[in-house]
Every structure is written in structure tokens, then in C-alpha cells.
Backbone of each chain as ProteinMPNN parsed JSONL, in Angstrom:
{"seq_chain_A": "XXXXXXXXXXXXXXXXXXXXXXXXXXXXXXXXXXXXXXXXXXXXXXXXXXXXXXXXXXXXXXXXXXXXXXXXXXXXXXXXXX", "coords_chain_A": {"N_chain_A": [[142.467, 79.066, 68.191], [139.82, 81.152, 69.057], [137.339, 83.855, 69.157], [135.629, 85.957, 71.315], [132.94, 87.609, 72.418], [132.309, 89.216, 75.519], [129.768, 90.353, 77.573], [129.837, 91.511, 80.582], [128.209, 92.432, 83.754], [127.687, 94.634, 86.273], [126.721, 94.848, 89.38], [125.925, 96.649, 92.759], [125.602, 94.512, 95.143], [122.029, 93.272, 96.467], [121.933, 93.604, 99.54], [123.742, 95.727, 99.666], [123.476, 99.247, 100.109], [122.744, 101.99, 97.599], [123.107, 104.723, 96.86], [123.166, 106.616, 94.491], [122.344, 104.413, 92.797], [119.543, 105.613, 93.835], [119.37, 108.143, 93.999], [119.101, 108.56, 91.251], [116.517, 107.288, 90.857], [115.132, 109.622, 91.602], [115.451, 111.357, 90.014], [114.163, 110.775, 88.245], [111.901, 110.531, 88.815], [111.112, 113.032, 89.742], [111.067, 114.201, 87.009], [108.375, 113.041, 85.861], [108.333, 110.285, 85.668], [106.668, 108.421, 87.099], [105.975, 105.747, 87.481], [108.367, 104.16, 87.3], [109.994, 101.825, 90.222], [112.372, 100.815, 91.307], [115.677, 101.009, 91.249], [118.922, 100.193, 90.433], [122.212, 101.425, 89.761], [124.834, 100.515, 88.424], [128.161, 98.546, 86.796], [129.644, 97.85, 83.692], [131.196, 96.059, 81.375], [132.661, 95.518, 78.204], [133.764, 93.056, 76.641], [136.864, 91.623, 74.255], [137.708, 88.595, 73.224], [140.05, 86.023, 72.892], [139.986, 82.196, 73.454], [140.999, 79.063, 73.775], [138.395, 77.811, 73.758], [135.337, 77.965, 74.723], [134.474, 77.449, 77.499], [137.075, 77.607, 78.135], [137.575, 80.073, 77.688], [135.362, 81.426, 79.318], [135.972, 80.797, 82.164], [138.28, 82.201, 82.314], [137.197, 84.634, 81.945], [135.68, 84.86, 84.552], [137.908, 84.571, 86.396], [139.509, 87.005, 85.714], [137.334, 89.007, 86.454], [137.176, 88.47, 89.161], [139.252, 88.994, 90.147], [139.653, 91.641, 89.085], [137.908, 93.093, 87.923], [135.517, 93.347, 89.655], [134.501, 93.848, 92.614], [134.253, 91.668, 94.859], [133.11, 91.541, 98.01], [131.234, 93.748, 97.979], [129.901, 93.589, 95.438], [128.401, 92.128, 92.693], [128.275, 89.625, 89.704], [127.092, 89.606, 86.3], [127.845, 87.068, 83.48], [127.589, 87.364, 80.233], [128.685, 85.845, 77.469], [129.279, 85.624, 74.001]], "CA_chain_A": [[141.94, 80.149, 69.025], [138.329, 81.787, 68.812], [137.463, 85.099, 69.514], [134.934, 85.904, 71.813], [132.599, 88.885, 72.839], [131.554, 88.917, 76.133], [129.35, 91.495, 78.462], [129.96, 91.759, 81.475], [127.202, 93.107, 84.428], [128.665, 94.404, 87.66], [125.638, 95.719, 90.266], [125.94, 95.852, 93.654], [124.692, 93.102, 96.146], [121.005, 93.173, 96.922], [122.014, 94.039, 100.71], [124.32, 97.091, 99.564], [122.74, 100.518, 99.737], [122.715, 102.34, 96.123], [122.934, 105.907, 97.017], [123.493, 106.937, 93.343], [120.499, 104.462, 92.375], [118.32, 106.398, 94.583], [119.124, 109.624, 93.28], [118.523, 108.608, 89.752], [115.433, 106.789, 90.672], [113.879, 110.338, 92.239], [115.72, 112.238, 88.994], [113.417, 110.32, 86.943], [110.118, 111.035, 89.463], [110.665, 114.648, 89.301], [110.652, 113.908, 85.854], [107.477, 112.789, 85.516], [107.964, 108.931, 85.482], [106.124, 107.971, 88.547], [106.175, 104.652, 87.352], [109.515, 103.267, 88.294], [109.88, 101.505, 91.308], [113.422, 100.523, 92.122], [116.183, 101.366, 90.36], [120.3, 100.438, 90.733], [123.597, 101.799, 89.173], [126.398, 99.598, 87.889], [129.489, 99.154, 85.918], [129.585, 97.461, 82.558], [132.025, 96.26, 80.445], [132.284, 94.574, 76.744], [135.468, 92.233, 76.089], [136.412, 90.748, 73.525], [138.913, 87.63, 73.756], [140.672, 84.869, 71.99], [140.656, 81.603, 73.902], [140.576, 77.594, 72.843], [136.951, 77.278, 73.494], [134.197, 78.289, 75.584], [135.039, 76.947, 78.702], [138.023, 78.451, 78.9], [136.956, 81.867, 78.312], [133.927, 81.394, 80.639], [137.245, 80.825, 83.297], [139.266, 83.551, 81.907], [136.218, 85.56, 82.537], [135.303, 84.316, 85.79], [139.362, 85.144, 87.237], [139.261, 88.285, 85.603], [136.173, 89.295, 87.654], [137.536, 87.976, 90.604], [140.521, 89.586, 90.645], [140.18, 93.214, 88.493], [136.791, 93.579, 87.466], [134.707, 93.486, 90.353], [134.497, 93.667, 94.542], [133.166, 90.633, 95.444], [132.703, 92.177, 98.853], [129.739, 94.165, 97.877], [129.463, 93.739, 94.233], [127.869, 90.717, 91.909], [128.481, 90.018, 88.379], [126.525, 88.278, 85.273], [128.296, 87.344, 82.531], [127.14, 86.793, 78.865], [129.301, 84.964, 76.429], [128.681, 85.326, 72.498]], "C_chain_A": [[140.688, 80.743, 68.379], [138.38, 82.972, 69.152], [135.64, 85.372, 69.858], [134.277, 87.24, 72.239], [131.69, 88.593, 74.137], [130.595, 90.256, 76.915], [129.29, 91.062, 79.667], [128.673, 92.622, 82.798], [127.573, 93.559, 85.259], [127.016, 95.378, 88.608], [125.98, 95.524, 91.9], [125.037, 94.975, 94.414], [123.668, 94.425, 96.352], [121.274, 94.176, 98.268], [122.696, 95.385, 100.789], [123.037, 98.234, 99.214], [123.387, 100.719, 98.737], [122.265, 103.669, 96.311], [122.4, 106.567, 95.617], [122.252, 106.068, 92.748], [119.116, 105.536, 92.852], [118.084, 107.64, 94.02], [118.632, 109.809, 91.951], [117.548, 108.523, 89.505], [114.402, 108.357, 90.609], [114.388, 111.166, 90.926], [114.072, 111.74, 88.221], [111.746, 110.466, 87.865], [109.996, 111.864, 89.154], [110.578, 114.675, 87.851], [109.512, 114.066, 84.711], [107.083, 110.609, 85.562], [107.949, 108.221, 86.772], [105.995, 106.196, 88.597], [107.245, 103.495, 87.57], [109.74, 103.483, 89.459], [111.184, 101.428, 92.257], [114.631, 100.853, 90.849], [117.796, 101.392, 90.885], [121.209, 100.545, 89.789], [124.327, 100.571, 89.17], [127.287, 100.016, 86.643], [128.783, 98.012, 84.353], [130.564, 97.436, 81.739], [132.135, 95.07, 78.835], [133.883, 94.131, 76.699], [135.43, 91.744, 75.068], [137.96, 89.876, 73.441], [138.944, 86.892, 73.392], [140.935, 83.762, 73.38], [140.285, 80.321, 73.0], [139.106, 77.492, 72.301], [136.508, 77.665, 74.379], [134.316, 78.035, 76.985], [135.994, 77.469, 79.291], [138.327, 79.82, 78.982], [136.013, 81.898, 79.274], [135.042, 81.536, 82.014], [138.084, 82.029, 83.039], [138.443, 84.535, 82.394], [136.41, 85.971, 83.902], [136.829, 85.201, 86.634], [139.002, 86.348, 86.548], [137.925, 89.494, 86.238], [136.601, 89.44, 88.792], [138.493, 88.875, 90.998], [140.921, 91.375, 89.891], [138.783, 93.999, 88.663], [135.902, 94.367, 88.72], [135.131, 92.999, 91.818], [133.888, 93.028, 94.776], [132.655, 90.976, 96.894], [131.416, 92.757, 98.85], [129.495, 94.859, 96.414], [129.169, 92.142, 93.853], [127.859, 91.036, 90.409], [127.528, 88.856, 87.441], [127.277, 88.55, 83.983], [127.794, 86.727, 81.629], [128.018, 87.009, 77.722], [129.204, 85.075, 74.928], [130.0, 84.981, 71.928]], "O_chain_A": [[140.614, 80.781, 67.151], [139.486, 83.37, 69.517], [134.694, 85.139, 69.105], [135.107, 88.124, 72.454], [130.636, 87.959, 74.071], [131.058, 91.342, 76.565], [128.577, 90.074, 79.839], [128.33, 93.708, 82.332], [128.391, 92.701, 85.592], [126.528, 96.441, 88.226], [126.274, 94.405, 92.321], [123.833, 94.834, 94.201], [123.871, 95.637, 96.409], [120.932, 95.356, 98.203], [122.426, 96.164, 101.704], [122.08, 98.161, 98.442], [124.421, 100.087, 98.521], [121.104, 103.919, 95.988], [121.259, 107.03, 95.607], [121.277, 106.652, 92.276], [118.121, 105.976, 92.277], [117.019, 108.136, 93.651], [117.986, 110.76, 91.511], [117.049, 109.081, 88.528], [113.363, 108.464, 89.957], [113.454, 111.914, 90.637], [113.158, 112.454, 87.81], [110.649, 110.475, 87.306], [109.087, 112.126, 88.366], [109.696, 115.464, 87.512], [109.434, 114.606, 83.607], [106.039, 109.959, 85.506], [108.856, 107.628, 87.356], [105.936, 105.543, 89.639], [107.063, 102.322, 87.897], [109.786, 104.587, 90.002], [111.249, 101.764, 93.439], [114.33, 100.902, 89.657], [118.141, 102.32, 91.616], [121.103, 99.747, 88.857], [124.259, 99.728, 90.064], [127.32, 100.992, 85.893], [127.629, 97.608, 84.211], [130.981, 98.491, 81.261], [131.603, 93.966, 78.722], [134.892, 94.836, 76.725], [134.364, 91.331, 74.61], [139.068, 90.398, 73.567], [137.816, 86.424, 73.236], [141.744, 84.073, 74.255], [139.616, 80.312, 71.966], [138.66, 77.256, 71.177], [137.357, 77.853, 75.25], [134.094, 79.096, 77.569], [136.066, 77.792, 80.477], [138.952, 80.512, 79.785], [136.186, 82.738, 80.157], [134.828, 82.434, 82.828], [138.447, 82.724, 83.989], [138.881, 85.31, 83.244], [137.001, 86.948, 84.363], [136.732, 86.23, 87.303], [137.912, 86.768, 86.936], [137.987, 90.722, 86.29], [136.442, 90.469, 89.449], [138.513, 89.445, 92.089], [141.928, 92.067, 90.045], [138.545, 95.055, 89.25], [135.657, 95.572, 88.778], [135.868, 92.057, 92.109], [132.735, 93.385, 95.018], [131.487, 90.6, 96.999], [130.537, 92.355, 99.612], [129.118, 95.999, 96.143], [129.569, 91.172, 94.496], [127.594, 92.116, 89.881], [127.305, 87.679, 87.725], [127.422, 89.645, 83.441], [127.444, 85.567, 81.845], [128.123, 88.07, 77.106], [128.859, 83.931, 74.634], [130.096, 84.661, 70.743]]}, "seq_chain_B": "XXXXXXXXXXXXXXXXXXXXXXXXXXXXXXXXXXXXXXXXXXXXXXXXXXXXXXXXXXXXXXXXXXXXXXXXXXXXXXXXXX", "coords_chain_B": {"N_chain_B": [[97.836, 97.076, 84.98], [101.197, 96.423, 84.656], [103.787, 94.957, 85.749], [107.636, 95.677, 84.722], [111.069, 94.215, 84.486], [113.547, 95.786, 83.255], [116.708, 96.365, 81.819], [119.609, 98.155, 81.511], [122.214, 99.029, 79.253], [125.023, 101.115, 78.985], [127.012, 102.543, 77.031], [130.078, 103.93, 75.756], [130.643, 105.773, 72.38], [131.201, 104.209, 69.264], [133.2, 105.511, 68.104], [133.846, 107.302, 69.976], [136.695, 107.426, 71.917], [138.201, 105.687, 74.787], [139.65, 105.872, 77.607], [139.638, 104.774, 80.184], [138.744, 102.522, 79.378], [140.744, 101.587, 78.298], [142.564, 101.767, 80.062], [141.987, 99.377, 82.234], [141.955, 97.88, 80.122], [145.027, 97.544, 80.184], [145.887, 96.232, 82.586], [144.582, 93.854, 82.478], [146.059, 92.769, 80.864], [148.457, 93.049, 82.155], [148.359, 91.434, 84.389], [148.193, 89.127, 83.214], [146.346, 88.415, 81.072], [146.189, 87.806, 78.468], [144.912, 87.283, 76.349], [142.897, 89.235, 75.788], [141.797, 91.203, 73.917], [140.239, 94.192, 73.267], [138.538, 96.112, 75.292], [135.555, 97.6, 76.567], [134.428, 100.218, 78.575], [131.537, 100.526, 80.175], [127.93, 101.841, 81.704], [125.311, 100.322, 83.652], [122.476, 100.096, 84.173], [119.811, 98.786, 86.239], [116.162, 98.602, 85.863], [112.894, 98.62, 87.53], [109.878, 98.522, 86.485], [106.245, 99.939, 86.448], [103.924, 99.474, 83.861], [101.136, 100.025, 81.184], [101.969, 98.07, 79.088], [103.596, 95.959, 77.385], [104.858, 97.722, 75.132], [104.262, 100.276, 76.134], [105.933, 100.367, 78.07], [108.43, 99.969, 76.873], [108.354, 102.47, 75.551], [108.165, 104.188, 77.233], [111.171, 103.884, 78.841], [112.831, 104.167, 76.347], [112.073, 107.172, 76.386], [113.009, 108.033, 78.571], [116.138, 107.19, 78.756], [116.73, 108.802, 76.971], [116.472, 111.344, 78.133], [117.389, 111.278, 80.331], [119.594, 109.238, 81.515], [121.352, 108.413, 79.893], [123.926, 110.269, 77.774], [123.525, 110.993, 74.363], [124.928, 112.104, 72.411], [127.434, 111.314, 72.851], [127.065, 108.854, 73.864], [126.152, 105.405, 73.441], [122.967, 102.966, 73.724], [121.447, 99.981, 74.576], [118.489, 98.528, 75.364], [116.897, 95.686, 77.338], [113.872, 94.274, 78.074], [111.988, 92.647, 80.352]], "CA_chain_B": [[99.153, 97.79, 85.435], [102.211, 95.293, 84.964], [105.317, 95.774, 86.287], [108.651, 95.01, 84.333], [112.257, 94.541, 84.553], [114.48, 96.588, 82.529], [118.176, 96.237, 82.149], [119.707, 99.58, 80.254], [123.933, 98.994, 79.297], [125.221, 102.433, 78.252], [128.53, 102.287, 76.601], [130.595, 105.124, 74.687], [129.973, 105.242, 70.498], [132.747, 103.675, 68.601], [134.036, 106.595, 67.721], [134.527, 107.95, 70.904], [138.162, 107.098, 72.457], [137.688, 105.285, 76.007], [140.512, 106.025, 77.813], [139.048, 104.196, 81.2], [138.253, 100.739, 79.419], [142.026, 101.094, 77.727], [143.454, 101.33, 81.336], [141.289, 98.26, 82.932], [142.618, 96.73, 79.283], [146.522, 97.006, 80.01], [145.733, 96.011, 83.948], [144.184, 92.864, 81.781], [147.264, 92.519, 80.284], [149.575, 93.168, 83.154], [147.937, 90.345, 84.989], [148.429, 87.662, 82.453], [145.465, 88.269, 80.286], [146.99, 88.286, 77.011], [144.214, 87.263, 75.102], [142.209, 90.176, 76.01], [142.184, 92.399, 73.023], [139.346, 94.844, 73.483], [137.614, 96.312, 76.538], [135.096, 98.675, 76.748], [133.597, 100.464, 80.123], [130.18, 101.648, 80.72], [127.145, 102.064, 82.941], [123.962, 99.588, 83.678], [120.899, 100.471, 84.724], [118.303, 97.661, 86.45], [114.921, 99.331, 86.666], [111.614, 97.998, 87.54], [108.565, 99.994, 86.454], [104.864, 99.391, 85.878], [103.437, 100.237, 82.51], [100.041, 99.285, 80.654], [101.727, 97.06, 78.619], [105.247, 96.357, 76.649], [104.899, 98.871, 74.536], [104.229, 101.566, 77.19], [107.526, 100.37, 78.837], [109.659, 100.45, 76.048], [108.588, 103.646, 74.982], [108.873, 105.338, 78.369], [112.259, 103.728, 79.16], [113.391, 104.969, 75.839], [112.457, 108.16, 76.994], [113.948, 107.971, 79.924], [117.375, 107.05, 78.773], [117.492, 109.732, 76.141], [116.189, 112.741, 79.147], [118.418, 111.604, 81.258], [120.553, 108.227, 81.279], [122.185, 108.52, 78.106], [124.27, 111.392, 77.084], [123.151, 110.51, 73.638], [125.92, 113.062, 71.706], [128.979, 110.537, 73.0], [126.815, 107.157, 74.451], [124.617, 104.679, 72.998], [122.363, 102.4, 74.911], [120.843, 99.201, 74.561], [117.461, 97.798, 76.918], [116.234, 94.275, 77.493], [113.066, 93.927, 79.172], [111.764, 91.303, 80.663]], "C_chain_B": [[99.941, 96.512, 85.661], [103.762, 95.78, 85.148], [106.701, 94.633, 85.724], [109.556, 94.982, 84.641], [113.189, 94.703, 83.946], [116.269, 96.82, 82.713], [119.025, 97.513, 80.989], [121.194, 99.406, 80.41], [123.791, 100.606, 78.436], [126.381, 101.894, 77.534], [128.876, 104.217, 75.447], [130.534, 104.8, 73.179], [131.215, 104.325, 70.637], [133.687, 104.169, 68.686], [134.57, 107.694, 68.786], [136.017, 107.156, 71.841], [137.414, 106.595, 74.374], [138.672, 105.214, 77.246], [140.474, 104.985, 79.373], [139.285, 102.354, 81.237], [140.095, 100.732, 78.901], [142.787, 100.934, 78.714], [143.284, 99.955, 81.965], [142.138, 96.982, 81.916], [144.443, 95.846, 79.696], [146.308, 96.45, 81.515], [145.62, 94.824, 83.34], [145.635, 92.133, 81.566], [148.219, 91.605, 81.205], [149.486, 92.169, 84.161], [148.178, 89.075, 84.363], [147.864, 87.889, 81.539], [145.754, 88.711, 78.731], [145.921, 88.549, 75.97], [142.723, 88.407, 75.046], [142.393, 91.226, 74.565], [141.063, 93.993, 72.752], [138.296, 94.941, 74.388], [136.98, 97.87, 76.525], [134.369, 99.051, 78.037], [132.328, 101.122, 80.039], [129.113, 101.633, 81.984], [126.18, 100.83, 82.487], [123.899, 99.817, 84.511], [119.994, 99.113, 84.966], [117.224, 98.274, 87.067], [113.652, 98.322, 86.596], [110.417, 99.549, 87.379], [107.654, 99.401, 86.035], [104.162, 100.373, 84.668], [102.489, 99.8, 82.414], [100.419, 98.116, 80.028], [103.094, 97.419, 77.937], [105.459, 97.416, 75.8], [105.015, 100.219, 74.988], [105.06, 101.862, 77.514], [108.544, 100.695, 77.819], [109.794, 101.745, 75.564], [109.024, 105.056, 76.476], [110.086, 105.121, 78.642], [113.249, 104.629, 77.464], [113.442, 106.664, 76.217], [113.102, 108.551, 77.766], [115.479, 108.085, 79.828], [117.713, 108.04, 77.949], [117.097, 111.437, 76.817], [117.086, 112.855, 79.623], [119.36, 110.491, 81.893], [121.72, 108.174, 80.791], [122.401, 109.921, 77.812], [124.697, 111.112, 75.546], [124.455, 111.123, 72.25], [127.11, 111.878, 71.614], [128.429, 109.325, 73.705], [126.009, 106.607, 73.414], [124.385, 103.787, 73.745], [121.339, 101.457, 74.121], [119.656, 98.912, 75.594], [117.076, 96.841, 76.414], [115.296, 94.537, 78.791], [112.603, 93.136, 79.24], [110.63, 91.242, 82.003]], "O_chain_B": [[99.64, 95.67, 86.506], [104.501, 96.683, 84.755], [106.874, 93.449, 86.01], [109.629, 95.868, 85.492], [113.961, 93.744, 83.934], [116.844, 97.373, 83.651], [118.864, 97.528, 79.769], [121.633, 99.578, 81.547], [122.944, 101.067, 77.671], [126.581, 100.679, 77.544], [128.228, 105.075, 74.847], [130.386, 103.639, 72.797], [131.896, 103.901, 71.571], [134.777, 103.781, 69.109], [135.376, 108.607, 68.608], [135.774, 106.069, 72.365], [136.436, 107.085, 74.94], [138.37, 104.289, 78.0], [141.549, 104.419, 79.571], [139.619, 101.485, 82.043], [140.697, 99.71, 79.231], [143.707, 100.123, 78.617], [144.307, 99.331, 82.247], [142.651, 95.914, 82.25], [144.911, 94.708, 79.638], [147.34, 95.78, 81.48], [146.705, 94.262, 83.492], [146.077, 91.115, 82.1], [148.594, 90.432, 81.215], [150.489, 91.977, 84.848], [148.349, 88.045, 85.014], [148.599, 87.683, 80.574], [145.527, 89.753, 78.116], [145.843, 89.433, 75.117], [141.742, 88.256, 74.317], [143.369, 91.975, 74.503], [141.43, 94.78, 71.88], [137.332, 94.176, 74.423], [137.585, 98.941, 76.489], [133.696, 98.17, 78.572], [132.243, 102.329, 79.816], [129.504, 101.422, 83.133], [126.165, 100.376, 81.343], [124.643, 99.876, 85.49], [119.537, 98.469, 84.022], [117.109, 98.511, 88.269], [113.493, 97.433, 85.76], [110.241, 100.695, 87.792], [107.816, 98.416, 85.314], [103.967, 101.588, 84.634], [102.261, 98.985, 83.308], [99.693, 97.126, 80.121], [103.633, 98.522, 77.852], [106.532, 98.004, 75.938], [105.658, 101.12, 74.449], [105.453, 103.028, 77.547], [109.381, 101.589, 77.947], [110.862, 102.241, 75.206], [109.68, 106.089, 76.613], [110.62, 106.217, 78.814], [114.118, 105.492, 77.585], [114.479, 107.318, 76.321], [113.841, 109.524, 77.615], [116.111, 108.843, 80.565], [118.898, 108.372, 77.969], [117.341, 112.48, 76.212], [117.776, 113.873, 79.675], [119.959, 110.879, 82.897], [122.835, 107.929, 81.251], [121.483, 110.719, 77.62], [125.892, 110.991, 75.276], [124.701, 110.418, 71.272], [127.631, 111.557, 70.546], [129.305, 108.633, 74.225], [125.304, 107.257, 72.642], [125.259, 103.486, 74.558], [120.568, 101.879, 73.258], [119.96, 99.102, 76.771], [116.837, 96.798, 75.207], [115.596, 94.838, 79.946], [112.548, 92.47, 78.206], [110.273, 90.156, 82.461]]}, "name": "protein", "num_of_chains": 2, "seq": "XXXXXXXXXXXXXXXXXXXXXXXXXXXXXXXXXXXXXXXXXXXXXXXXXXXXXXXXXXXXXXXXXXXXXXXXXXXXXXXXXXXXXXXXXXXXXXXXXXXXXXXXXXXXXXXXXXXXXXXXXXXXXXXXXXXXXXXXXXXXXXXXXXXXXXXXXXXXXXXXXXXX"}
């Protein structure tokens, strides 16, 4: 067994509105930083996990996404492995 | 004027207790996921903004996350731009 650290991304889909982005985006105008353009909220999480090998954490991942992590409905996830 | 894309993970210190990611953990569990042994929860941020130049960006996004992103007392925060 290995032990693995992965991160996790969770944002929603492209096509989902991002109320809560929006508001942050104009926090940060009134601000002063007229310079950002677009701007969305998400979740985030850090694991860290014992499997054979790479492959089968990348799958362990993957179901755990599927089924706890994230709303595939109107969420999308990237995951990175170390 | 070039415009980047900025990815900002928050997460809680070390030393702060996470009571959130320890629930999502035993859910982990309670599902099968044995080999789960550490989960932490936080926020990401995907911003786009136009700066003069990488340097510009990194230093305004640092700002940014320590005005008003990052509650810097009980988070810390990584960015990748790109």
C-alpha cells in the first residue's frame, strides 16, 4: 500500500449561474481591482489515501466524487494526484 | 495588458480543527472508503484578470486574497497562475 495526497477541485458547470461568484467578483471591484474579469466559487478538498498504486486511487477518487464529493448535475471536478 | 488565469485553494491552517472535512471523512468511511485517512475541506477561487505582467498579477491577487478571500488568522491559501 502507498499513500497518496490528492486535491480535489469542485466548480460549478460553465452553464450554472454563480451567484456567490458574482458577488465576490463586484466585492473585489468596489475594492479597487477593476481588473478581474470573471470570477467562480467552489469547494475544495485535500485527501490523503493508501491504495496499491495509482490507478487505483485515481478510481477510488473518481467513485468518491461520483457518489459524495460532488453533484454531477451542476458541478465538475479536477483531480490532482501526488 | 494580459489577461491571466488564477486558481486560489483556501484551506484551514493545520492547527485549526475541521470539523466539516472530519464529517465528509467518516461519510468516506461509511461508504467503503477505508483507505481514506485524511480529508480536508476548503474553498477555490478561478479568477481571470488582466495585469501588466506576472508580477502585477501575483502581487494583486495576493492582495486580494489577504483583503478579502482569505481569513488569514484561521486559512492559508495557495495560487497557481497560468
Amino acid at each position: 500500500m502507498k499513500t497518496f495526497n490528492a486535491k480535489v477541485n469542485v466548480t460549478l458547470k460553465k452553464s450554472v449561474l454563480d451567484p456567490q461568484g458574482q458577488t465576490v467578483l463586484e466585492a473585489l471591484h468596489s475594492l479597487g481591482y477593476k481588473g478581474t474579469e470573471n470570477l467562480r466559487v467552489g469547494k475544495y478538498f485535500e485527501v490523503t489515501l493508501n491504495a496499491q498504486d495509482e490507478n487505483s486511487a485515481k478510481t477510488q477518487l473518481k467513485e468518491m466524487c461520483e457518489k459524495l464529493l460532488v453533484n454531477t448535475v451542476i458541478e465538475q471536478y479536477e483531480v490532482h494526484l501526488s
